[in-house]
C-alpha positions in Angstrom: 3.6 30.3 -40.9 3.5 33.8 -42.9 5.4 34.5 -45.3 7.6 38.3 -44.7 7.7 39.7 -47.8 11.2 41.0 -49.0 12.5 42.8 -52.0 12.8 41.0 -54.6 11.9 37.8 -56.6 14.1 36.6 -59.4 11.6 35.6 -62.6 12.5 34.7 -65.4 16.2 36.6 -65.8 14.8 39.7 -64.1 14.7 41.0 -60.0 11.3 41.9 -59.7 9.8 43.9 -57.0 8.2 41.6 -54.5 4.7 42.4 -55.4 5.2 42.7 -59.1 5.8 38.8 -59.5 2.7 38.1 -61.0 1.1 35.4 -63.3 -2.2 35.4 -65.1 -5.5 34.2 -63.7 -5.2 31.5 -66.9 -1.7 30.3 -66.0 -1.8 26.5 -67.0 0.0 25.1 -64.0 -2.8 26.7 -61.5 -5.2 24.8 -63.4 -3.4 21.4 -63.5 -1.0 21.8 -61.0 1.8 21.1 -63.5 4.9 22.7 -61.6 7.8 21.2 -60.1 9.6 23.1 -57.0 11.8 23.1 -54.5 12.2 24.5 -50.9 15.8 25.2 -49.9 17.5 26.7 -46.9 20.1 29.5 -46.0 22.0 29.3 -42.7 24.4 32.3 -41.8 28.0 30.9 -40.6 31.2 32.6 -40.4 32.3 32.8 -43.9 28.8 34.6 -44.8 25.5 33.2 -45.1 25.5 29.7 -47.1 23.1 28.1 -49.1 22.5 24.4 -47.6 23.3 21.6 -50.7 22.3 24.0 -53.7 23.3 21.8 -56.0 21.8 19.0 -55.1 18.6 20.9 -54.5 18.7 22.4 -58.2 19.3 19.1 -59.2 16.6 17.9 -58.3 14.3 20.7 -59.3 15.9 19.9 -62.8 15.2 16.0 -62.3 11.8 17.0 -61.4 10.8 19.1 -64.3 12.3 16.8 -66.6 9.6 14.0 -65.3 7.1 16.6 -66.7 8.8 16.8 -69.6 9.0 21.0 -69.0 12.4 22.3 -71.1 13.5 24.5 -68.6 15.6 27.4 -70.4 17.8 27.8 -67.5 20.9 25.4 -66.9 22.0 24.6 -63.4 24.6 27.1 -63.3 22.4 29.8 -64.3 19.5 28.4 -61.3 22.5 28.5 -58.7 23.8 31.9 -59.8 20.0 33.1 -59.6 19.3 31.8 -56.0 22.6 33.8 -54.5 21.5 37.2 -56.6 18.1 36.2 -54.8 19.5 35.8 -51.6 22.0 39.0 -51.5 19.9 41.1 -53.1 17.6 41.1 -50.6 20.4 41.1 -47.5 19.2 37.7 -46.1 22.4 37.5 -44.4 21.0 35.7 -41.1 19.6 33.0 -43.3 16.2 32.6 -45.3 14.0 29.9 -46.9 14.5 29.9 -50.2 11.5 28.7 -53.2 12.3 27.9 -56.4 9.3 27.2 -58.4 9.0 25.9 -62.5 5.5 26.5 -64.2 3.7 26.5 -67.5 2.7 29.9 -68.3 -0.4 31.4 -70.1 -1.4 30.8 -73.5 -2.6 27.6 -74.1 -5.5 26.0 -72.1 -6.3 22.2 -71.6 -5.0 18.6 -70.5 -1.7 18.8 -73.4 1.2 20.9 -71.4 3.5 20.2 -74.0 2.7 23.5 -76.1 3.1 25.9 -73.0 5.6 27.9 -72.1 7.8 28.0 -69.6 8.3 29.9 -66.6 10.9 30.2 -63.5 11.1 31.9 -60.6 12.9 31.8 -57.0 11.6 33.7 -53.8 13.4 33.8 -51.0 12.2 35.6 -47.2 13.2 34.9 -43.6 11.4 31.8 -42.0 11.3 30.0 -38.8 11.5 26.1 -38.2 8.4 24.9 -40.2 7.1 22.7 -37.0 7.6 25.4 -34.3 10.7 25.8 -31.7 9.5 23.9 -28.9 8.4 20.8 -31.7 12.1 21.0 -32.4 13.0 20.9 -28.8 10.3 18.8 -27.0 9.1 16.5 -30.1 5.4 16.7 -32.0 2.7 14.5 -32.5 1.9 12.8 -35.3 -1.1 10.7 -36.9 -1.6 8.3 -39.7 -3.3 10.0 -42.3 -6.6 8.2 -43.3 -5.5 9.3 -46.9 -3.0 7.3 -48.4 0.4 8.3 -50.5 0.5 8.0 -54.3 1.2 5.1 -56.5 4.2 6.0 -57.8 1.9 4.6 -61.2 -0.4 7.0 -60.9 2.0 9.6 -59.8 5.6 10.2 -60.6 6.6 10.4 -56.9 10.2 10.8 -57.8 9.3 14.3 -58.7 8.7 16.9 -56.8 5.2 18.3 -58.2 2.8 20.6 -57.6 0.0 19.2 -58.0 0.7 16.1 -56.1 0.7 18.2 -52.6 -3.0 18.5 -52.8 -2.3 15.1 -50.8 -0.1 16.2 -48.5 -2.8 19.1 -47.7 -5.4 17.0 -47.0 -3.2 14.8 -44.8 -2.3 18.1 -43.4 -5.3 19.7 -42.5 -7.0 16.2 -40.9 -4.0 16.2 -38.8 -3.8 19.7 -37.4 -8.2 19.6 -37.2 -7.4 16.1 -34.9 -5.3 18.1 -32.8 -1.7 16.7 -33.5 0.9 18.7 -35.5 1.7 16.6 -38.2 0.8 13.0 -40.6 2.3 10.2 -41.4 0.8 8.7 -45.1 0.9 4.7 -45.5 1.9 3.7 -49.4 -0.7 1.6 -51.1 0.5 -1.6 -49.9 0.1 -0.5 -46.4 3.5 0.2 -45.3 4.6 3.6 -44.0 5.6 6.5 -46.3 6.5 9.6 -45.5 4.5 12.7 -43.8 3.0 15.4 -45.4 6.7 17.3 -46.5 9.4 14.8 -44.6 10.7 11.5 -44.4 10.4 9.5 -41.4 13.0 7.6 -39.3 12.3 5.2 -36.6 15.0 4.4 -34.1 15.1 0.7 -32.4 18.6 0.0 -30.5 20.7 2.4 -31.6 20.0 1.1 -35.5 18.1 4.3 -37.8 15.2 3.0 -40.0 14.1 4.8 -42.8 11.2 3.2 -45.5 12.9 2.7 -49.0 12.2 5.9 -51.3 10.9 3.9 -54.5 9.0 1.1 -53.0 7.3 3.7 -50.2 6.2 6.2 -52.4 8.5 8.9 -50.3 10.5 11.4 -52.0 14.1 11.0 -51.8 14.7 13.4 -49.7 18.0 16.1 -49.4 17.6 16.3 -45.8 17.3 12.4 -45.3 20.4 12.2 -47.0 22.5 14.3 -45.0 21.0 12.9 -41.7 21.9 9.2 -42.7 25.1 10.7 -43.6 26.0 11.8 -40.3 24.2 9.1 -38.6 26.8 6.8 -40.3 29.8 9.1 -39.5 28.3 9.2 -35.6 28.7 5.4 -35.6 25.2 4.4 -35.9 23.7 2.0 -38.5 21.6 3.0 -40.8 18.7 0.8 -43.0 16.2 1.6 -45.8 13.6 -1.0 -45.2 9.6 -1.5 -45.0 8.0 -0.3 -42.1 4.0 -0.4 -40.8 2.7 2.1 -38.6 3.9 -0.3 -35.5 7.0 -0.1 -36.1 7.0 3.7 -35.5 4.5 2.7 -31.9 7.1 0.4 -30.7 10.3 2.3 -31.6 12.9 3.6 -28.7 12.8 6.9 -30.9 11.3 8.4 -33.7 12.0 11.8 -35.8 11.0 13.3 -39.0 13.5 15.0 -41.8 13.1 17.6 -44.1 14.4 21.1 -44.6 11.3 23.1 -43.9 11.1 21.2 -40.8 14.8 20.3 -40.3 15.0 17.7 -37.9 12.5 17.2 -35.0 11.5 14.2 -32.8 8.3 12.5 -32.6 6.9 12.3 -29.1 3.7 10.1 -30.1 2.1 8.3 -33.2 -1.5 7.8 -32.9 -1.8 8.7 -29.5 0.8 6.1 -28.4 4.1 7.8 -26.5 7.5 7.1 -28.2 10.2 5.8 -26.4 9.4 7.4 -22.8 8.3 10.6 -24.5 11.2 12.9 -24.7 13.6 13.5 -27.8 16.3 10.2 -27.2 19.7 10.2 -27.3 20.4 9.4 -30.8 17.8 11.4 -32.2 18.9 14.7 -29.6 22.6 13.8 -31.2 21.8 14.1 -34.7 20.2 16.8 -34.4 22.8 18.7 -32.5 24.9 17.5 -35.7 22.5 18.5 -38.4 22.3 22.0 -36.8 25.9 22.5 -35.9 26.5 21.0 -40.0 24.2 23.1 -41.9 25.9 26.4 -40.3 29.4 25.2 -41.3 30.7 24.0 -37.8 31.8 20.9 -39.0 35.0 20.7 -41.2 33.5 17.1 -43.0 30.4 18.8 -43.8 31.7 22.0 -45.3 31.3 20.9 -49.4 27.3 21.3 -48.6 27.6 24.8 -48.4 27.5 27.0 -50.6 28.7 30.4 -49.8 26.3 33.5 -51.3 29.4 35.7 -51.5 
């Protein structure tokens, strides 16, 4: 999907023009994929355009560059104000995709990141559903990935990192070369993951499955969150235990989670049809939910937004 350029991106304290955002061929984090980001949404509703769960998504960011151990000379007040300026300033009042991004600069070079300095900046432009509108409507298909998700030993998969989505890419580009539109990454042990940039639920009886974050390897995701929220406040139970990739072949209903993607069904998994096919009735529910949440619709829901002006 391409990015539209807009007018400005905050960096470091300053609105820069769009194309002036730049870093230096010799930037340490583009040679050791040492950044943390985040990838947040905007939803226009009718107080004004709202930032979906800021807080919890600069939270996180925070979380995520602390892992690395980056001293991030922002606080989370400051990262909140910035990503409003970001999103009024360039009049993204029908909503936007918003990027956050923490880096090590220029000036030192090799494997030791503590010296480096620090950099932060937050772009935000208009951006459709990350899957496509009729993926969201009709349901995609996914594969498991022949490459497998980290150990969270040999990468911190609590954090949100740069460098660890060369994984994801892979998985990625095997999937869409296949023919299907997304993967589905096992953990080391075998059990399912996540996909490349969401969290998985499988659906058997009316009762939501999701695999535990810290023993799958999946990232804990913001989106995951609020969709078992409202599954539970639908009436639905809700579990966080192991799955393997039958699990997903024999559900009633599967969907994935994540706010690039936002909520969309799985129609097959390894060329095996879910359910009869279609999006089901609990999946097709909370979605309806998500949707009519994230753009303030529902008076429960209304603490996750946070309103630009």
């Amino acid at each position: 999907m391409p990015i539209t350029a807009t007018e400005k991106i905050w960096m470091d304290g300053d609105l820069l023009p769009w194309g002036e955002a730049r870093v230096h061929v010799l930037t340490h984090s583009l040679h050791y994929g040492g950044g943390v980001f985040e990838g947040i949404r905007a939803y226009p509703t009718e107080r004004g355009v709202s930032v979906f769960r800021l807080r919890d998504h600069i939270r996180r960011l925070l979380a995520s560059a602390r892992v690395l151990m980056m001293n991030v000379p922002y606080s989370a007040d400051q990262l909140v104000s910035a990503t409003k300026q970001v999103v009024r300033e360039n009049g993204l009042d029908q909503g936007c995709y918003i990027r956050p991004i923490i880096f090590l600069g220029y000036g030192e070079m090799g494997l030791n990141p503590l010296p480096c300095g620090v950099t932060v900046a937050i772009a935000a432009w208009p951006w459709g559903t990350y899957l496509g509108d009729e993926g969201v409507k009709s349901g995609i298909r996914v594969k498991v990935s022949s490459w497998q998700r980290h150990d969270p030993n040999a990468m911190p998969t609590a954090a949100k990192i740069t460098g660890m989505y060369v994984n994801s890419s892979l998985a990625k580009a095997e999937a869409i070369k296949a023919g299907y539109d997304e993967a589905i990454l096992l953990a080391p042990d075998g059990k399912v993951s996540e996909c490349t940039g969401e969290n998985v639920f499988a659906v058997k009886s009316g009762r939501l499955v999701t695999p535990p974050i810290s023993q799958a390897g999946a990232l804990s995701g913001i989106t995951l969150d609020s969709v078992q929220m409202i599954a539970r406040d639908l009436g639905y139970d809700v579990a966080f235990e192991a799955m393997v990739r039958s699990d997903l072949y024999l559900a009633d209903e599967a969907f994935l989670t994540g706010t690039a993607a936002e909520v969309v069904p799985i129609r097959e998994v390894d060329d095996r049809v879910v359910g009869d096919g279609l999006p089901g009735p609990v999946t097709t529910r909370i979605q309806a939910e998500y949707f009519a949440a994230v753009r303030g619709e529902i008076d429960r829901y209304k603490d996750w937004l946070d309103l630009v002006d």
